[in-house]
C-alpha positions in Angstrom: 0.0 0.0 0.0 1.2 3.4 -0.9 2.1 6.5 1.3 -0.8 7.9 -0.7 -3.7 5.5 -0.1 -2.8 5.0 3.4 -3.1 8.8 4.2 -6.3 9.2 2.0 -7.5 6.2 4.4 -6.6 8.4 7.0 -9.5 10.2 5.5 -12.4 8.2 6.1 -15.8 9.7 5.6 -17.0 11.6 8.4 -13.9 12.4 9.8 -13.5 15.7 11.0 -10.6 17.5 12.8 -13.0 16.9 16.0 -12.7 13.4 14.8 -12.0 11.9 18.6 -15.3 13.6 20.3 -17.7 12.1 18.4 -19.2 10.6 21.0 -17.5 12.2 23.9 -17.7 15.2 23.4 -14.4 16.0 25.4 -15.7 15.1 27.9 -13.2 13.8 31.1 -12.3 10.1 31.1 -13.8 9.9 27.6 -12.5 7.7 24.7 -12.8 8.5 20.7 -14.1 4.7 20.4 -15.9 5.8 17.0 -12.0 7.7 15.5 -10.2 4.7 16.6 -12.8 2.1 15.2 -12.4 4.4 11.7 -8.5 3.3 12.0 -9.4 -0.2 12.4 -11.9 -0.6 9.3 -8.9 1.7 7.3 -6.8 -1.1 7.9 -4.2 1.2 9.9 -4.2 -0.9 13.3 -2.3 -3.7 11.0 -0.1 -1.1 8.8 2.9 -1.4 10.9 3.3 -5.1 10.5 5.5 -6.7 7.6 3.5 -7.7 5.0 4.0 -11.1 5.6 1.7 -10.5 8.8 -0.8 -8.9 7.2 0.5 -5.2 7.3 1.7 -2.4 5.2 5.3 -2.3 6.4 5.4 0.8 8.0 7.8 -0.4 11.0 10.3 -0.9 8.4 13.2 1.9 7.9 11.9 1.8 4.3 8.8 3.3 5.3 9.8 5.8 7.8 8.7 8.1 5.9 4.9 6.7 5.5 4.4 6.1 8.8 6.0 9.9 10.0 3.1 11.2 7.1 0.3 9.0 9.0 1.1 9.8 12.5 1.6 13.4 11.3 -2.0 13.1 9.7 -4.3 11.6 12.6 -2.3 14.3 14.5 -3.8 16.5 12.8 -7.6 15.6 12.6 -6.8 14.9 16.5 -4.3 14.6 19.2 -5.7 12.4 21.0 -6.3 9.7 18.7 -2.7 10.4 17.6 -1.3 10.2 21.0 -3.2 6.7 21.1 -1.9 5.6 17.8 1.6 6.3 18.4 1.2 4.6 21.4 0.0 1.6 19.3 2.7 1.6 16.7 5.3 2.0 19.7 3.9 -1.4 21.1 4.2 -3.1 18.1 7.8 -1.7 17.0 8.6 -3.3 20.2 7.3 -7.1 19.3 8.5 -6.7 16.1 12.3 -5.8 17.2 12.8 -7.8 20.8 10.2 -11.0 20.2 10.4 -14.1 19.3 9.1 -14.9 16.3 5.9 -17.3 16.9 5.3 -14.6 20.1 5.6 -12.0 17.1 3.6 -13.7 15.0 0.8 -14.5 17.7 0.7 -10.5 18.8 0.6 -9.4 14.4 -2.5 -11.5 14.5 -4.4 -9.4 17.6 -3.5 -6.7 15.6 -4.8 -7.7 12.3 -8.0 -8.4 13.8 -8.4 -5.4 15.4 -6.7 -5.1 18.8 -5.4 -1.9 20.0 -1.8 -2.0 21.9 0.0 0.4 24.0 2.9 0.7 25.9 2.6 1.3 29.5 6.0 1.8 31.4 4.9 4.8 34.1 4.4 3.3 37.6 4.1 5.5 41.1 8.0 5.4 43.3 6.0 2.5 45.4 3.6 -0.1 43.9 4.8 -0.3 40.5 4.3 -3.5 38.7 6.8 -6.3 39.8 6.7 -10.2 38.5 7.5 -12.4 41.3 9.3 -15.7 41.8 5.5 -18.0 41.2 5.2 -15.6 37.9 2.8 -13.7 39.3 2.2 -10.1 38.4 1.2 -7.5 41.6 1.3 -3.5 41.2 -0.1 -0.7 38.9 0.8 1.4 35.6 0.0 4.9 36.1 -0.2 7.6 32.8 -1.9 4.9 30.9 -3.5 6.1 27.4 -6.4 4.1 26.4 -6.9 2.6 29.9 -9.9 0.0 29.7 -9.6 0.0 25.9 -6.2 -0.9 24.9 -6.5 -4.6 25.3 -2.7 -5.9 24.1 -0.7 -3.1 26.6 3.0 -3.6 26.8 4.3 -3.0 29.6 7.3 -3.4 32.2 7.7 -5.6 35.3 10.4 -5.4 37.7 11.9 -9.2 38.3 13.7 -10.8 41.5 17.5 -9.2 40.1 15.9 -5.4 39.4 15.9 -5.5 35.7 12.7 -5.2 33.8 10.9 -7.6 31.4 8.7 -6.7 29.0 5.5 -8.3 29.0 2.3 -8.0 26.7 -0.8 -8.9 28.4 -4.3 -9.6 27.1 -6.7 -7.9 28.5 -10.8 -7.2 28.3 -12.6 -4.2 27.5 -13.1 -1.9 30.5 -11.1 -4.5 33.0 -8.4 -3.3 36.0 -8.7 0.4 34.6 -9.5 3.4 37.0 -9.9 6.8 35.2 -10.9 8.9 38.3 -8.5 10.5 38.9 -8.1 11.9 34.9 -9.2 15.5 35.4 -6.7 17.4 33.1 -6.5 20.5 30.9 -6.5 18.7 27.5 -6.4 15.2 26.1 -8.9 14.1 27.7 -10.1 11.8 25.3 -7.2 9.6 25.6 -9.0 7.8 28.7 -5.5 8.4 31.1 -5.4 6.4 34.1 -3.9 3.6 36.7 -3.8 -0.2 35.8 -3.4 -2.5 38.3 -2.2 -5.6 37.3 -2.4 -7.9 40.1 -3.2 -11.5 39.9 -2.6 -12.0 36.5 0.6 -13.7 35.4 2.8 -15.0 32.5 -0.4 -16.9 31.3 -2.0 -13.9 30.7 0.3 -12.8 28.1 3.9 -12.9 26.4 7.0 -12.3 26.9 9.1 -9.7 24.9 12.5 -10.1 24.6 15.1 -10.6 26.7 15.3 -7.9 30.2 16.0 -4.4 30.0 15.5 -4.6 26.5 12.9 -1.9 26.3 15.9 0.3 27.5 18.6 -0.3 24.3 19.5 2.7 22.6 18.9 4.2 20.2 16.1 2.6 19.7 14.2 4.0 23.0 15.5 7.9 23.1 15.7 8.2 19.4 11.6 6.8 18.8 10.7 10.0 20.8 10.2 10.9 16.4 7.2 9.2 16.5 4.9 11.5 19.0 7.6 14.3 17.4 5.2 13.4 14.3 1.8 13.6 16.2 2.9 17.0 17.7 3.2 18.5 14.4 0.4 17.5 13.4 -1.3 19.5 16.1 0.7 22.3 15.4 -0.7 22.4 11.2 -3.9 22.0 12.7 -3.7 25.3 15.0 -1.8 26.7 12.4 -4.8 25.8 9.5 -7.8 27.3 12.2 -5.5 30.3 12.7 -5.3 30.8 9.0 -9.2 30.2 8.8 -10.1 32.7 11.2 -8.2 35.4 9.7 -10.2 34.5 6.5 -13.4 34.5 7.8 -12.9 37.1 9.6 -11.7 39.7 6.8 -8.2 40.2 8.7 -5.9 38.5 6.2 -4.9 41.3 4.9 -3.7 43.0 8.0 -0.2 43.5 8.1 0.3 42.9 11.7 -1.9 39.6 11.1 0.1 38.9 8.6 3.5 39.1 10.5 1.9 36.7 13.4 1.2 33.9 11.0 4.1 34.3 9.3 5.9 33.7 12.0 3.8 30.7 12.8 4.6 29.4 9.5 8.0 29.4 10.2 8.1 27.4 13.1 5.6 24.8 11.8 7.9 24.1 8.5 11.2 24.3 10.7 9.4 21.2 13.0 8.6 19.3 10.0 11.9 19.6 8.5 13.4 18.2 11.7 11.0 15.8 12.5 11.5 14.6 8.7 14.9 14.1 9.3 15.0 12.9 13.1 12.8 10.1 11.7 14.9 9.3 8.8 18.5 9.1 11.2 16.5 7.2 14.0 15.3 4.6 11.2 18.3 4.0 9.5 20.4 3.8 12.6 23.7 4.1 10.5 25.5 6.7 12.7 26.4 6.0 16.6 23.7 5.6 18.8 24.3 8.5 21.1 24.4 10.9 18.0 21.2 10.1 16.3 19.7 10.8 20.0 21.1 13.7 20.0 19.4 14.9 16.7 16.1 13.6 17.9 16.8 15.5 21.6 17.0 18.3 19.4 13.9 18.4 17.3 12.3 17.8 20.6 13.4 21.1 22.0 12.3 22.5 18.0 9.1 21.0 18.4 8.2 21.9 21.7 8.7 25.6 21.5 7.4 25.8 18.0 4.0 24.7 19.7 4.4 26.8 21.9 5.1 29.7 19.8 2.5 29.0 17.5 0.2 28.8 20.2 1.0 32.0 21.4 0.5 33.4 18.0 -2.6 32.0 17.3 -3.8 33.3 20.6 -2.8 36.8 19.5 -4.7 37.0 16.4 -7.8 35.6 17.1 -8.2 36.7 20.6 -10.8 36.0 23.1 -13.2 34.3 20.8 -10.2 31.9 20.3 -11.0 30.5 24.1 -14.6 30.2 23.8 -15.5 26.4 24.2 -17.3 26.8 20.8 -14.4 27.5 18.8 -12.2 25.1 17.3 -8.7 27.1 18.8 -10.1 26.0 22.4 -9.5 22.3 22.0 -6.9 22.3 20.0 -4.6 24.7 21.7 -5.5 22.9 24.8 -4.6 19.6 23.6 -1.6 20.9 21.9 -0.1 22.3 25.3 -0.8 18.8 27.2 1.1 16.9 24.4 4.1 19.4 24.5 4.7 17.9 27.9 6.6 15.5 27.1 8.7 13.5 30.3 12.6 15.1 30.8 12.7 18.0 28.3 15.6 19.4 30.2 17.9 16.3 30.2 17.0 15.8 26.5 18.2 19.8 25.5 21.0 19.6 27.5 21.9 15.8 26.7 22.0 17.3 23.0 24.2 20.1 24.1 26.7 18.3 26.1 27.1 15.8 22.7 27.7 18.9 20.5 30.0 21.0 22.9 32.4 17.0 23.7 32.5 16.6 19.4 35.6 16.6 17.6 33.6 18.1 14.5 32.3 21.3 14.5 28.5 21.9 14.6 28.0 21.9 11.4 29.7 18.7 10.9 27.7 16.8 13.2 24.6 15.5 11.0 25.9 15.7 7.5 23.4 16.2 4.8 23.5 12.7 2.6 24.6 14.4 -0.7 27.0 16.8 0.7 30.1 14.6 -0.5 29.0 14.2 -3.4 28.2 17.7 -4.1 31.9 18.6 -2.6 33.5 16.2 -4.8 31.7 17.9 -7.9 32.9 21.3 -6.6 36.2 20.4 -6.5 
């Protein structure tokens, strides 16, 4: 399947860039059951499996650049769907890398019928999900997207020598999830809560890999593209409801108006140059590990003050009527903020700065453009 069709899949009819409140409404502890069930019908739950398992190959470093374009596109008909997307493809990047191939196989088949996976790693400093000796399971997940509805989660235990196994558990519709607590700013669609996981075991599931393996780099800094792509996605879709209330408006024209979104433009092309390329370096893996995090540490620090810029901007131009409930700024600048929250995004600027300033190249040597050789040696 094509970059083309998959995105005009994305498409389905009756999507709309509210797609995830259908039935919701926004409302806290909700779920966009009707957006997501779109994805499944589209086929998109399957896409990132090899097409040998019934997918379109979109885990592949081949097809980095289809899958950046989808996540980039649910992103932007809604974050919250995007957030549990990327969540999905995260969980089954994961199987596909670290498991054994009939566990592989097994897990590409929940997802070709329709199961939606996540990966579930935060846990409170006390009570957080441990496997015991008997392979039992006792403790909690905490932050979970698409609690009671992701039913194949992926998530971490702590075993007897302090390393962590990965584990992928099967689990019903609406079972061990608590969304109480889940009264937040935005994203609230994305059905955030605590999972306790007690009493089930190994039975209940499969094993991933080998422990600590959800840790190896670059794999687990550098996939931070993936909700790169989501973000930006939000960000075109403030951008696009800036633009169209200038123009319904009659304020396009202003030249102050004009400067704002101009400047929005540029920071919403700058992130999807970076996220282009941070996807492209984290796929292809061909340079040292602690260098291609460093490229995607720093289209994280790109992409989270763009948003925040364009945020700002947008604010600016519409003004009050951009924070009534009834306009479309309201949610999405809300959502867009939550997103941009992103865990550590101190250690990952000054983790990229630290690499640059200890290089032997200069900066502008650090992430050579592909062709430049070739374009030198035609020079000289």
């Amino acid at each position: 399947m094509s970059p083309h069709s998959l995105l005009s899949l994305a498409r389905s009819p009756g999507a709309s860039r509210a797609g995830a409140c259908d039935e919701t409404a926004d409302g806290q502890s909700g779920f966009p059951a009707q957006a997501i069930a779109r994805l499944r019908r589209a086929g998109h739950l399957a896409a990132p499996l090899p097409e040998a398992l019934g997918g379109a190959g979109l885990c592949e470093p081949a097809r980095v650049d289809a899958l950046r374009a989808l996540l980039t596109e649910i992103g932007r008909d809604d974050l919250a769907v995007g957030r549990l997307f990327e969540g999905h493809v995260n969980a089954l990047a994961l199987v596909l890398r670290y498991a054994d191939t009939a566990v592989a196989e097994r897990l590409a088949r929940d997802a070709a019928e329709g199961q939606l996976f996540g990966v579930w790693n935060t846990e409170p400093a006390e009570g957080g999900l441990v496997l015991d000796g008997a392979d039992g399971l006792e403790g909690v997940k905490t932050y979970a997207s698409g609690a009671g509805f992701v039913t194949r989660p992926l998530v971490t235990a702590r075993i007897a020598d302090g390393r962590r196994l990965m584990l992928v558990l099967r689990l019903e519709p609406g079972e061990r999830a608590d969304l109480s607590d889940w009264r937040v700013h935005g994203m609230r669609t994305t059905a955030t809560g605590t999972v306790d996981f007690s009493g089930l075991g190994l039975r209940d599931g499969e094993v991933i890999g080998a422990p600590d393996d959800y840790w190896r780099q670059p794999f687990f800094f550098a996939g931070a593209w993936r909700f790169l792509a989501v973000q930006l996605g939000g960000i075109e879709a403030v951008l696009e409801t800036h633009r169209a209330h200038l123009s319904a408006t009659g304020r396009a024209d202003d030249p102050h108006q004009q400067a704002r979104f101009g400047r929005a433009m540029v920071a919403a092309e700058t992130s999807r140059l970076l996220v282009a390329r941070a996807a492209r370096l984290a796929a292809a893996e061909a340079d040292h590990p602690e260098r291609v995090i460093a490229y995607v540490n720093l289209a994280r620090a790109a992409v989270e003050q763009a948003g925040l810029d364009v945020i700002t901007l947008a604010q600016r131009s519409i003004g009050l009527a951009g924070f009534l409930e009834s306009h479309p700024l309201e949610r999405l600048m809300r959502d867009l903020a939550t997103y941009l929250r992103q865990p550590a995004p101190d250690f990952a600027l000054t983790g990229m700065a630290a690499h640059a300033l200890a290089a032997d190249e200069p900066p502008h040597a650090l992430w050579p453009d592909e062709a430049a050789p070739r374009a030198a040696e035609r020079v000289g």
